[in-house]
N, C-alpha and C positions, 0 to 999 in steps of 0.2 A: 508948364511941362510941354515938353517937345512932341510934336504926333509921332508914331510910330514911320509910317510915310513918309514925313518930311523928313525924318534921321538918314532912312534907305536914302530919298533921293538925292540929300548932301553927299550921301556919301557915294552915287552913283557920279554927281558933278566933281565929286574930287578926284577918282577914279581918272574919268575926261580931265581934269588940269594936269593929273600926272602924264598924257600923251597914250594914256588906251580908250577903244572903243567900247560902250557897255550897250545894253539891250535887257529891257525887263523880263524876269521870267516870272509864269505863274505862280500865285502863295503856294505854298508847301512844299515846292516840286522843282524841279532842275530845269523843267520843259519850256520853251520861249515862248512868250508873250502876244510877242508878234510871228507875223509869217515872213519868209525871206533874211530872219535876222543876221544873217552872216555878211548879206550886202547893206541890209539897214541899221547894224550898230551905229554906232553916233559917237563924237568925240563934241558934236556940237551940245551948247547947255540948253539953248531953245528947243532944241528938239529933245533932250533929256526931259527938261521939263513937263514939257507937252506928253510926253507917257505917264509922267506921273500926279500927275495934277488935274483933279478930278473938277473941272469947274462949274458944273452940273450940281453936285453937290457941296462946293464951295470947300474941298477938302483935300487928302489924297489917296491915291489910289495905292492899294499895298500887296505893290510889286516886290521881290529881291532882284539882285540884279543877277547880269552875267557880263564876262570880261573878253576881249577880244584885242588883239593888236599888237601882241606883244608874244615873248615866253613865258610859258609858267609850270613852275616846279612844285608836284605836290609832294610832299612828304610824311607821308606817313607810318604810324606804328599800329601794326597786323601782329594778333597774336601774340608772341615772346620775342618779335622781331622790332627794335628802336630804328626807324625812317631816317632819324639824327645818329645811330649811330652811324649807320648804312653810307648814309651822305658824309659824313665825318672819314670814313675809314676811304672811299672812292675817293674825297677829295685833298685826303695825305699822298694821294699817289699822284694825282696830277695837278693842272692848273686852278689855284683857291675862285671861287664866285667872284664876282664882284658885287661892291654892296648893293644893295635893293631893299623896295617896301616887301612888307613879309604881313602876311595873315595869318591867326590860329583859326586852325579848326578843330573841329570834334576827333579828330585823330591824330592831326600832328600839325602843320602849316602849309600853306603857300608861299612861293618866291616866285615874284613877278618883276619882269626882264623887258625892259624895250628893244626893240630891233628893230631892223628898218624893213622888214618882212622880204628879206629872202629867206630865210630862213623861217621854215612852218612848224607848226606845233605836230 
């Protein structure tokens, strides 16, 4: 069985192969990990690693993560109101997405978008 740990931090290194930067945040909580994280995100694995990998106690360390580097579109459903339908009905009127990795969350998803960072979140 896979540690809980080493699932997050695959999936913080896949994150980085897709071309975004990630940064550990505290268990429970949205709050980063580190200090400075907005200059210290990482697309590097060695240094992904090295946040997560507890070598002290020969384990790891059970971060989530957070995403940086790119756009990203949350979508969700509040209420009596569909995120999907919302996004559905805006994007009959204009130019469709283009494909992208997509997350569920507990409310509806994310669409995450590479850019070459002129453009900010």
């Amino acid at each position: 069985m896979t540690d809980l740990g080493e699932g997050i931090l695959n999936s913080a290194l896949a994150m980085a192969a897709r071309g975004f930067r990630v940064f550990p945040l505290k268990v429970g909580s949205k709050q980063p990990a580190i200090a400075h994280w907005p200059q210290r995100a990482s697309g590097d694995a060695d240094t992904i690693r090295k946040w997560w990998i507890d070598e002290a106690k020969g384990g790891y360390k059970l971060y989530n993560f957070g995403v940086t580097g790119g756009l990203f579109l949350d979508v969700d459903n509040k209420k009596d109101v569909s995120g999907l339908d919302s996004l559905t009905e805006m994007l009959a009127e204009n130019t469709p997405l283009p494909d992208t990795f997509q997350v569920n969350t507990p409310n509806g998803f994310h669409l995450y978008f590479r850019n070459d960072d002129s453009v900010r979140n």
